[in-house]
MDAnalysis code that builds the backbone (N, CA, C; Angstrom):
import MDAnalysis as mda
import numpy as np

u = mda.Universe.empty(567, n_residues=189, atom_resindex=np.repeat(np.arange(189), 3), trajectory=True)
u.add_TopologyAttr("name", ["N", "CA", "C"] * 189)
u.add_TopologyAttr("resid", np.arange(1, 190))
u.add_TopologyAttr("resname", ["UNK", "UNK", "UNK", "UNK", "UNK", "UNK", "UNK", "UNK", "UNK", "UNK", "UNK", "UNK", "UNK", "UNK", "UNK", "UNK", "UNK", "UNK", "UNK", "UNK", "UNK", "UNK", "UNK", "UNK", "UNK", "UNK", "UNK", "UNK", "UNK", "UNK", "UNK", "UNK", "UNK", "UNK", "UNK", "UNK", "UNK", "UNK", "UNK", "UNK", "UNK", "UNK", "UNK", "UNK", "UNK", "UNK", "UNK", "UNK", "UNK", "UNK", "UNK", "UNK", "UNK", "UNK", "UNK", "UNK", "UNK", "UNK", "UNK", "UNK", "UNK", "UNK", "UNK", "UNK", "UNK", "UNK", "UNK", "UNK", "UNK", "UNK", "UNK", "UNK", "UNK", "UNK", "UNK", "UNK", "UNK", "UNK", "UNK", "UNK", "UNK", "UNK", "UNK", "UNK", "UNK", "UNK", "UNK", "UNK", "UNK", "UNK", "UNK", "UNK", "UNK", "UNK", "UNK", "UNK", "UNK", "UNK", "UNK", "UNK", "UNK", "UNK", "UNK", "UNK", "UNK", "UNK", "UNK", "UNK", "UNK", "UNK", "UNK", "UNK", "UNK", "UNK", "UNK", "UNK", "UNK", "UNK", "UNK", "UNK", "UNK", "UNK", "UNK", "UNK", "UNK", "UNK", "UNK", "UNK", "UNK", "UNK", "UNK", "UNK", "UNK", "UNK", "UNK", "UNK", "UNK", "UNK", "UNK", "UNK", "UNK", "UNK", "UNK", "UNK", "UNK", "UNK", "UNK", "UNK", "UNK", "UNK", "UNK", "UNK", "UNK", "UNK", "UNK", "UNK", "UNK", "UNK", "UNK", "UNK", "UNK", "UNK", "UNK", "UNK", "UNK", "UNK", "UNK", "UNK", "UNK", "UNK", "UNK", "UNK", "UNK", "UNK", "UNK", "UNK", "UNK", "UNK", "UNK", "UNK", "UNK", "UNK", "UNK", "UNK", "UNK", "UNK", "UNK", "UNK", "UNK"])
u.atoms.positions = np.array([
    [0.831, -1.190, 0.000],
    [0.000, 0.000, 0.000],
    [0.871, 1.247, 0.000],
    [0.520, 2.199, -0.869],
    [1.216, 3.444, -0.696],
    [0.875, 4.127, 0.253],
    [2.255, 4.832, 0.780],
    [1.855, 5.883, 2.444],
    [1.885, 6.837, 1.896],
    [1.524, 7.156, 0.691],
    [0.793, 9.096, 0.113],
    [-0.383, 9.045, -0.251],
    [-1.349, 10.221, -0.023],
    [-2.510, 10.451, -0.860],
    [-2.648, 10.714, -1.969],
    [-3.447, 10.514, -2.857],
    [-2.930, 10.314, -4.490],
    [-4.310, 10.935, -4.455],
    [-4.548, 12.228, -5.870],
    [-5.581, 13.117, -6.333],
    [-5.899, 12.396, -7.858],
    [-7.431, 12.207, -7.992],
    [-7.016, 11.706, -9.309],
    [-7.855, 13.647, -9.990],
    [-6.362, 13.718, -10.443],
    [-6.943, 15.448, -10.536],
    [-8.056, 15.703, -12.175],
    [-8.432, 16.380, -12.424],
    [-9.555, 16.744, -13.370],
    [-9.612, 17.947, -14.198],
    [-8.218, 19.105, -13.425],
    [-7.987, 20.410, -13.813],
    [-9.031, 21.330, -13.567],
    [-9.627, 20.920, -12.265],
    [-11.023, 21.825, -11.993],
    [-10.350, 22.740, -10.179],
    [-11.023, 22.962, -9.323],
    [-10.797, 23.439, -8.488],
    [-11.029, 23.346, -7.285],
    [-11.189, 21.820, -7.104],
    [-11.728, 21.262, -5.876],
    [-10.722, 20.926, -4.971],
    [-10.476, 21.090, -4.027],
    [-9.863, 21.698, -3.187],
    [-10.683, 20.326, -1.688],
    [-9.624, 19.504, -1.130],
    [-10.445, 18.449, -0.432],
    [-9.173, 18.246, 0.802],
    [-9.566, 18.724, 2.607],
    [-9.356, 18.461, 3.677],
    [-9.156, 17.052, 3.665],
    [-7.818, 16.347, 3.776],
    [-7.189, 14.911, 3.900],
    [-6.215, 14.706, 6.141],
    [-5.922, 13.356, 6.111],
    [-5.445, 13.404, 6.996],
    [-4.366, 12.240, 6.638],
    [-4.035, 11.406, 8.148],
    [-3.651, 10.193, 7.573],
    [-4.471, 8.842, 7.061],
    [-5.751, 9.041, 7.490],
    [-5.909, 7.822, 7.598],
    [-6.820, 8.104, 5.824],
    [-6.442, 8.993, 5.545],
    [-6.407, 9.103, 3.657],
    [-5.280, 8.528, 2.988],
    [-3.920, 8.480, 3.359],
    [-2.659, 7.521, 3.404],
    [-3.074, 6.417, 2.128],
    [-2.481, 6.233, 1.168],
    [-2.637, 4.684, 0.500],
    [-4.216, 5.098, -0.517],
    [-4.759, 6.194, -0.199],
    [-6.110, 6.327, -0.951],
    [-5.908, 7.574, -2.164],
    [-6.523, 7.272, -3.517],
    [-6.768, 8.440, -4.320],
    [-8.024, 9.093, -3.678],
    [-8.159, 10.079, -3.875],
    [-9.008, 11.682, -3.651],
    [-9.550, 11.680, -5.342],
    [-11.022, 11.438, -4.929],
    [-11.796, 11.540, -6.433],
    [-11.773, 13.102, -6.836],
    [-11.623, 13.431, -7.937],
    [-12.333, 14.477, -8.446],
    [-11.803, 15.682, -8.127],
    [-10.086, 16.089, -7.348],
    [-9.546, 17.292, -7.148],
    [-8.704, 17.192, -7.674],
    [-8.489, 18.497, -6.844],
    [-6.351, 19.320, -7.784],
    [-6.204, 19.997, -6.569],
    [-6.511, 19.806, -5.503],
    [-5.711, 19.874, -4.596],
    [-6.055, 19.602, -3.000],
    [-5.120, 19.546, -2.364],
    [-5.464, 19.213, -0.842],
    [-4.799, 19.949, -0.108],
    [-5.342, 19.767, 1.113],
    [-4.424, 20.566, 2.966],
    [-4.689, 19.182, 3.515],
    [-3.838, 19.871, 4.884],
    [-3.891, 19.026, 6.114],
    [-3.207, 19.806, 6.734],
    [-3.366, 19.495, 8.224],
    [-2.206, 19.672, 9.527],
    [-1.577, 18.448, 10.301],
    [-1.929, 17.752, 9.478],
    [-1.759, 15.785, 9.801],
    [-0.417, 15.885, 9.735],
    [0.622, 15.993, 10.819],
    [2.117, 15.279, 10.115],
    [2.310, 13.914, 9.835],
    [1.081, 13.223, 9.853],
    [1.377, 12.154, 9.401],
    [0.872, 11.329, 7.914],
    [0.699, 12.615, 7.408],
    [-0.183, 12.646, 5.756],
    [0.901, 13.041, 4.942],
    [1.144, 12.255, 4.040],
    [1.647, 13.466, 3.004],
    [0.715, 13.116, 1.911],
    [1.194, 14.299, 1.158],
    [0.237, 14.334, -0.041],
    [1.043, 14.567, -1.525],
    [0.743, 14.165, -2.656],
    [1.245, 13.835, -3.914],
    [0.507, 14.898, -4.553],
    [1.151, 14.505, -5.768],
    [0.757, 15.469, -7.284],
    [1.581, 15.026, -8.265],
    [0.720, 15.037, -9.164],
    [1.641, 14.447, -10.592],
    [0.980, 15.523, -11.473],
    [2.488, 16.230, -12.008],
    [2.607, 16.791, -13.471],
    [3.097, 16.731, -14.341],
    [2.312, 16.987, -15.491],
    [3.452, 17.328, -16.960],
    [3.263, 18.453, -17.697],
    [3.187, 19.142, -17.268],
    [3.876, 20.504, -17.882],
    [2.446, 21.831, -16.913],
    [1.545, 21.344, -16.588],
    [1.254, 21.773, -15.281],
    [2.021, 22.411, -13.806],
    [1.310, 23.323, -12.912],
    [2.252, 24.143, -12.192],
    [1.893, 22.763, -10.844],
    [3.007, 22.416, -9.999],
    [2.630, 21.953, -8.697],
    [2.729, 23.025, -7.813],
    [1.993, 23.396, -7.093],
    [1.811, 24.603, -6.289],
    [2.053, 24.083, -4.591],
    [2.833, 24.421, -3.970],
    [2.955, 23.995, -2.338],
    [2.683, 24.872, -1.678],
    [2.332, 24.725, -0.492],
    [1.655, 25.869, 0.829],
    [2.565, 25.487, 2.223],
    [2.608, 26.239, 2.879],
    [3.445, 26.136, 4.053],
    [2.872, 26.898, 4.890],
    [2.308, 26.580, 5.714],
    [1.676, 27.974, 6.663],
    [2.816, 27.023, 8.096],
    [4.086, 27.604, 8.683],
    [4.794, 27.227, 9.970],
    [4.178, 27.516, 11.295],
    [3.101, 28.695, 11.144],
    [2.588, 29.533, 12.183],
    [1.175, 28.618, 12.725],
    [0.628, 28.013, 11.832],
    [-0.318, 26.666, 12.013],
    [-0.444, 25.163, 11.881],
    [1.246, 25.330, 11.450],
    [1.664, 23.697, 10.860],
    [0.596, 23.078, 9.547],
    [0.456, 23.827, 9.067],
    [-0.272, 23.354, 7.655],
    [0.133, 23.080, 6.477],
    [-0.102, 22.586, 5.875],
    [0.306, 22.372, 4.277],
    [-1.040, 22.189, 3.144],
    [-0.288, 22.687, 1.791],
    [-1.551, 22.225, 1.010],
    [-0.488, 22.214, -0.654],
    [-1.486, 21.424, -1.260],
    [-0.742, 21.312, -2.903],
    [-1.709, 20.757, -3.791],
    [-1.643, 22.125, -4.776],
    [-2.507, 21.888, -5.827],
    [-1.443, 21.464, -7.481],
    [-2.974, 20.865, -8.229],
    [-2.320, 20.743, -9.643],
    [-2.759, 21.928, -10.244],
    [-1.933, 22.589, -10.897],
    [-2.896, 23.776, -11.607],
    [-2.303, 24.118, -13.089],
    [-3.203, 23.912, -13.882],
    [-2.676, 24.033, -15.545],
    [-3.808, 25.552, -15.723],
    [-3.882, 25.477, -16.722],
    [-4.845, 26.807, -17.193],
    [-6.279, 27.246, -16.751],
    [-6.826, 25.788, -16.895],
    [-8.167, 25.490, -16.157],
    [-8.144, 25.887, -14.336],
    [-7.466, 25.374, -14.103],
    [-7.568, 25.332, -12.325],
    [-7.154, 27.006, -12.272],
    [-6.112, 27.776, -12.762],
    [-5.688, 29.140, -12.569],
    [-7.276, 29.913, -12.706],
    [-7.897, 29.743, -13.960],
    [-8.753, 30.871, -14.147],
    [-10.088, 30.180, -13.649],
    [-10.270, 29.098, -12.574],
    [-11.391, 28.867, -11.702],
    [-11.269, 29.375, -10.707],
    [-9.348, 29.660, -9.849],
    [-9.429, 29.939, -8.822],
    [-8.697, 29.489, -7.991],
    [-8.155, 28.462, -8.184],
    [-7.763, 26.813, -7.386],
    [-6.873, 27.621, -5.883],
    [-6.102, 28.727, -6.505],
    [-5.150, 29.265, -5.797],
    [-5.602, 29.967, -4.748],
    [-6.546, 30.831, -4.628],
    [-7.524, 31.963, -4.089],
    [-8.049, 30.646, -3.679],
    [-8.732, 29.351, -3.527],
    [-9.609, 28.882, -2.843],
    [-8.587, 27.705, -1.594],
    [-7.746, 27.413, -2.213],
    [-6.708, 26.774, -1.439],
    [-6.514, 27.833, -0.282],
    [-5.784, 29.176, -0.009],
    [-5.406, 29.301, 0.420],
    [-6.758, 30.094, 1.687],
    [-7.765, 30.299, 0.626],
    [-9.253, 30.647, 2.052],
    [-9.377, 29.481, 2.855],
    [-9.498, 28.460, 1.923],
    [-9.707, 26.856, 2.734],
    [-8.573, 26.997, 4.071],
    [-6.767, 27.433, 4.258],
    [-6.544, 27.185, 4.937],
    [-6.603, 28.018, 6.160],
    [-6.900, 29.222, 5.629],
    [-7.470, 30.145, 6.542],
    [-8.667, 29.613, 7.575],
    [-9.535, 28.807, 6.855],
    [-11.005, 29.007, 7.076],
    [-10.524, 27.571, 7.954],
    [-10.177, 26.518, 7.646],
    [-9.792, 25.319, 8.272],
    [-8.723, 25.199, 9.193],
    [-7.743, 26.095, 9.376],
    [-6.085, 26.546, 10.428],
    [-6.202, 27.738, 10.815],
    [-7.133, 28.473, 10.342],
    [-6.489, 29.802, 10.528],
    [-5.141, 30.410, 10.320],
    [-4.411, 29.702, 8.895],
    [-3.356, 29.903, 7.656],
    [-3.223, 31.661, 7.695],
    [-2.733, 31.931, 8.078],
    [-3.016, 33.741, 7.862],
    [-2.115, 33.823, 6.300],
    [-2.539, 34.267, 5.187],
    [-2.030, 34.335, 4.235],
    [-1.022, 35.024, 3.945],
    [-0.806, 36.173, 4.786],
    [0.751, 36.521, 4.601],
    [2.375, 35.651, 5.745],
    [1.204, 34.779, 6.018],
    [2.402, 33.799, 6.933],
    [2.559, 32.403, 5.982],
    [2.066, 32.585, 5.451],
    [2.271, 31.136, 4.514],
    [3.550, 31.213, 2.972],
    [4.071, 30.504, 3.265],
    [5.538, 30.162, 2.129],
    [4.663, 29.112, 0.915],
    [5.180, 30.030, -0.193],
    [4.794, 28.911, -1.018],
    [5.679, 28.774, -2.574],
    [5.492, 27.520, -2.835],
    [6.767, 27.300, -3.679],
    [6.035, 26.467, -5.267],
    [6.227, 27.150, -6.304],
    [5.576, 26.825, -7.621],
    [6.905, 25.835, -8.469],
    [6.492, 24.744, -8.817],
    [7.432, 23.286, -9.035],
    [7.428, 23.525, -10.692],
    [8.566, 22.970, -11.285],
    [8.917, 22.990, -12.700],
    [7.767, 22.637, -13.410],
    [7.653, 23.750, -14.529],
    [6.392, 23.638, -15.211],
    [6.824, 23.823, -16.579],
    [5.915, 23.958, -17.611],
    [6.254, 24.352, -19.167],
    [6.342, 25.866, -19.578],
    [7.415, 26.177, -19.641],
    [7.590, 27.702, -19.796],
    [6.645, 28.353, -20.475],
    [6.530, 29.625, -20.772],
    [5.929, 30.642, -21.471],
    [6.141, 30.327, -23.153],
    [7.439, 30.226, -23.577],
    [8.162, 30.078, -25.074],
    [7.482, 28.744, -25.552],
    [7.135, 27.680, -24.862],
    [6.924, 26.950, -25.148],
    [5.089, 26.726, -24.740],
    [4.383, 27.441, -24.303],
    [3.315, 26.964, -24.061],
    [2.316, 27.977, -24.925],
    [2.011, 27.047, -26.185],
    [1.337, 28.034, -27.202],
    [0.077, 27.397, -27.136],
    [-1.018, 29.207, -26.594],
    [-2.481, 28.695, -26.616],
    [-3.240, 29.768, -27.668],
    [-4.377, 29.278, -27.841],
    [-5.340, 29.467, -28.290],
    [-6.094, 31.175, -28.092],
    [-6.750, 31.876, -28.805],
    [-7.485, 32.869, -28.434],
    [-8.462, 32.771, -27.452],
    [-8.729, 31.694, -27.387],
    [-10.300, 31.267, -26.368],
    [-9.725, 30.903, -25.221],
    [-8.548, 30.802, -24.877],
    [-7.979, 30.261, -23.587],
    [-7.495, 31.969, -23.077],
    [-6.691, 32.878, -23.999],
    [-6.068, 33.830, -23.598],
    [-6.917, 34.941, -23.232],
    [-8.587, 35.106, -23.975],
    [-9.734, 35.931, -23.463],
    [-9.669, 35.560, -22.761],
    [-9.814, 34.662, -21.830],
    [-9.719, 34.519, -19.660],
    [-8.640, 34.904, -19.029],
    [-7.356, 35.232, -19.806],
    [-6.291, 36.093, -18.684],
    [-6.768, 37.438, -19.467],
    [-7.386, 37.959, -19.653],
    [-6.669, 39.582, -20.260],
    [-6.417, 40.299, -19.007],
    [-7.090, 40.164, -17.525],
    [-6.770, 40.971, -16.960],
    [-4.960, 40.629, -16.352],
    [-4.401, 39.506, -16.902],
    [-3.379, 39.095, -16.870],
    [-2.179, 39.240, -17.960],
    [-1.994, 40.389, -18.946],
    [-2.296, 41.218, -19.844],
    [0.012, 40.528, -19.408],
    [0.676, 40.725, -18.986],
    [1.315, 40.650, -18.480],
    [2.434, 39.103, -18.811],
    [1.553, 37.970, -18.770],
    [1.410, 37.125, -18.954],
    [0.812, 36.456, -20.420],
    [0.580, 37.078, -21.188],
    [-0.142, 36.998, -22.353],
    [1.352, 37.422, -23.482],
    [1.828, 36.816, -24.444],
    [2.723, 37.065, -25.438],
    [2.155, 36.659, -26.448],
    [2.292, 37.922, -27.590],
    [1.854, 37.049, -29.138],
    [2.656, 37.717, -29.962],
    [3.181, 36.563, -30.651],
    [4.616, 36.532, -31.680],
    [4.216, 35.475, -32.958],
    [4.537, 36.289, -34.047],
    [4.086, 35.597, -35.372],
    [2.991, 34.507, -35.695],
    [1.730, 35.502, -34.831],
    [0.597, 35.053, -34.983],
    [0.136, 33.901, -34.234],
    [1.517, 34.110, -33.384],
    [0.850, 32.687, -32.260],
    [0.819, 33.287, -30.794],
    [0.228, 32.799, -30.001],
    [-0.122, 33.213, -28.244],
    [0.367, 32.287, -27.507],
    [1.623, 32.880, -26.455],
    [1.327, 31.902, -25.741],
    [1.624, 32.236, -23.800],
    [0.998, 31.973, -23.181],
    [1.137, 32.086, -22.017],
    [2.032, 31.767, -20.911],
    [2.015, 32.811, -20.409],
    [2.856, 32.473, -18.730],
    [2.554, 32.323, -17.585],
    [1.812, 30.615, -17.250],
    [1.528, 30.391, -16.150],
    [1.645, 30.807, -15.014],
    [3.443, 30.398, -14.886],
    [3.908, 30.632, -13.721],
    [3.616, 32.527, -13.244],
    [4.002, 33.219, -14.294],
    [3.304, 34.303, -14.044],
    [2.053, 34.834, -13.079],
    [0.859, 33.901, -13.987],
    [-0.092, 33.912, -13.245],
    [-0.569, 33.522, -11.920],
    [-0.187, 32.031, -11.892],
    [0.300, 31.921, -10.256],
    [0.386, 32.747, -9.126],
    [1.963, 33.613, -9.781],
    [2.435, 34.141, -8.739],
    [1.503, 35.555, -8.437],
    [0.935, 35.747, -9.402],
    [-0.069, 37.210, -9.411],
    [-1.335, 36.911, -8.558],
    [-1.537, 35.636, -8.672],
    [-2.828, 35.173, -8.068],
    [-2.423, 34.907, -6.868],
    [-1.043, 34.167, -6.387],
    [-0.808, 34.373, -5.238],
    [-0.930, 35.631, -4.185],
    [-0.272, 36.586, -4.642],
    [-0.204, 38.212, -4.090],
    [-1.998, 38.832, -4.008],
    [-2.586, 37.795, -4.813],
    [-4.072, 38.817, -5.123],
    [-4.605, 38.356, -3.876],
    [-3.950, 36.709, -3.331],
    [-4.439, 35.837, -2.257],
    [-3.704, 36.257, -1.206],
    [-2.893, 37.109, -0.994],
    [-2.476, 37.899, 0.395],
    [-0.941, 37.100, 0.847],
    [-0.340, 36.336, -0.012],
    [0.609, 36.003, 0.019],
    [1.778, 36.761, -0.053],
    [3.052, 36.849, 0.699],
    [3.405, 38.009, 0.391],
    [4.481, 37.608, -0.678],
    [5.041, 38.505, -1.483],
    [6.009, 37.958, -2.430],
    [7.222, 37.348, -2.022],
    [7.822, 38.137, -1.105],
    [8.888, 37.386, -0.558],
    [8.781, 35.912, -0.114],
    [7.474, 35.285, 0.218],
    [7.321, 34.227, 0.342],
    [6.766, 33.379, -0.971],
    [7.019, 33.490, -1.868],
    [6.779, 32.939, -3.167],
    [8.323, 32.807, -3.925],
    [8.219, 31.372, -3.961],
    [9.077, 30.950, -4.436],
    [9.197, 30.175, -6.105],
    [10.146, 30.438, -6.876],
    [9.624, 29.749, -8.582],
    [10.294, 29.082, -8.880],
    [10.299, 27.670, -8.972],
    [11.322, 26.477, -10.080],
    [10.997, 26.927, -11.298],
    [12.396, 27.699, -12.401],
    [12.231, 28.374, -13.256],
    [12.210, 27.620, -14.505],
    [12.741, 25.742, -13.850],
    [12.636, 24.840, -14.649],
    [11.580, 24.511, -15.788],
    [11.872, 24.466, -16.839],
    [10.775, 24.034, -18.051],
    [10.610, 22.920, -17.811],
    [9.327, 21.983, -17.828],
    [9.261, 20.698, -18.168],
    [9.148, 20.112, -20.096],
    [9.172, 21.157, -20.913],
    [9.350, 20.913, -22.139],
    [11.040, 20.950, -22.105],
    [11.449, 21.784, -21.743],
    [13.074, 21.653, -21.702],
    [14.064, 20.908, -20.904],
    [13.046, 19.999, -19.757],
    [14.231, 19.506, -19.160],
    [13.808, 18.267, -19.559],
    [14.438, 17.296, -19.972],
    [14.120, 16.200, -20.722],
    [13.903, 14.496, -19.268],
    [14.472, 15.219, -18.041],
    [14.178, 14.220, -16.892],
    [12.591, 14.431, -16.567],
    [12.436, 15.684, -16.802],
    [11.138, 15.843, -16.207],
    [10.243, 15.495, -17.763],
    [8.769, 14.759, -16.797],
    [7.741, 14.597, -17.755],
    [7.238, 15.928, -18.401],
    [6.659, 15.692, -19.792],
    [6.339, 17.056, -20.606],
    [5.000, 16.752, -21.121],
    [3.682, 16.974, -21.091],
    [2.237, 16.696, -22.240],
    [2.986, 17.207, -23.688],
    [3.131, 18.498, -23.663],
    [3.608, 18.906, -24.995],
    [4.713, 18.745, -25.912],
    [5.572, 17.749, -25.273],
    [6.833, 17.125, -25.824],
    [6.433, 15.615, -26.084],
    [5.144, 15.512, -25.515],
    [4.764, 14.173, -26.420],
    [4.319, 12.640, -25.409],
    [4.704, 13.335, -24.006],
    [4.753, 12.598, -22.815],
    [3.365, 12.230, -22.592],
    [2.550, 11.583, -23.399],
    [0.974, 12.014, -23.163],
    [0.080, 11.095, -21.948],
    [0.909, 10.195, -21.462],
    [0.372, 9.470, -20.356],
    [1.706, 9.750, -19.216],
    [3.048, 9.989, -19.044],
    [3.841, 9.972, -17.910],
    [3.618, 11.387, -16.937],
    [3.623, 11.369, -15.748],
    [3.743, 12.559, -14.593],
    [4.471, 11.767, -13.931],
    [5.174, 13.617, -13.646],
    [6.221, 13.862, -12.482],
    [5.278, 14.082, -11.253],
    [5.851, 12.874, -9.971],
    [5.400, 12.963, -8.886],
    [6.081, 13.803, -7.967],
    [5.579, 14.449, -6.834],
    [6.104, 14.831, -6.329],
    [5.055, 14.643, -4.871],
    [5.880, 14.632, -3.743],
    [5.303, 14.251, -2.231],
    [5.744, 15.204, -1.498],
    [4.931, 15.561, -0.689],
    [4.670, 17.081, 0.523],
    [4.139, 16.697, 1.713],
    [5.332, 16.901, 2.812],
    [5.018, 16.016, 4.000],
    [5.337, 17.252, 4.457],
    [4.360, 18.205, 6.251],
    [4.802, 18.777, 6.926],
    [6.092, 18.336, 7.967],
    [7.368, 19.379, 8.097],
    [8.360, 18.890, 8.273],
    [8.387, 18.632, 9.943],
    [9.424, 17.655, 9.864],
    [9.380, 16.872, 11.217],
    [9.452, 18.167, 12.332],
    [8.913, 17.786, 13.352],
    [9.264, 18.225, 14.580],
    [10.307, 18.190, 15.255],
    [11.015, 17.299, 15.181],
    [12.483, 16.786, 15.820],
    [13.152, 17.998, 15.520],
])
């Protein structure tokens, strides 16, 4: 049996309170979780998606979402971090948070119908020889600050997952592999 919680994620914005005795179980239907369980950790698998981590030290909390384009412009970020407020009392400028190797900007070419949902993200939006393409991580971090995070506590793996060839990529062709990654609140000792 596996000792992590596994999300079977959907790219939506559901957001689901785990402990340990979630341990060894998938989580239907989210992209992301909390706890104050040190005895939970919790997973995420991406490919070219942002893994997003939470750290609140001041309540011993944690949380980690999957967030690709879909989860950014539902919210995922802004609702994670009310959830830990609303569930720890997470004060949002006490919380550290750290955004995991994703698919750069140069490489992540979208659509007009995807880029009408950032305009107020105007910032994040590039169009070069008739093509668009976006900067997640950008957005993230904007949505973080909009969520009371303070910047200094935002942290960015500037890593591409189209460019680093260890890490899994969707758009390099990887169309079933994710990069796991596990988030355990740190020991007490």
């Amino acid at each position: 049996m596996k000792n992590y919680i596994e999300m079977d994620q959907i790219h939506g914005n559901r957001i689901i309170l785990v402990s340990k005795k979630d341990n060894g179980k998938v989580v239907k239907k989210c992209d992301g979780m909390i706890t104050n369980d040190p005895e939970a950790t919790l997973s995420v698998h991406v490919a070219d998606c942002l893994p997003i981590f939470f750290y609140s030290p001041s309540t011993n909390s944690i949380g980690v979402v999957h967030a690709g384009w879909r989860g950014l412009y539902k919210g995922i970020i802004g609702k994670t971090v009310e959830l830990m407020y609303k569930k720890f009392e997470a004060v949002p400028k006490d919380i550290t948070t750290y955004i995991g190797p994703h698919i750069c900007q140069k490489h992540y070419e979208i659509k007009n119908d995807v880029s009408v949902r950032f305009t107020r993200y105007s910032r994040a939006i590039k169009k070069s020889d008739g093509k668009i393409y976006l900067d997640l991580g950008r957005i993230a971090k904007d949505q973080l600050i909009e969520s009371g995070i303070s910047k200094i506590k935002i942290k960015i793996d500037e890593q591409c997952t189209f460019e680093n060839m260890t890490l899994d990529s969707y758009r390099r062709g990887d169309l079933t592999k994710r990069t796991k990654y596990l988030f355990k609140l740190p020991s007490s000792s």
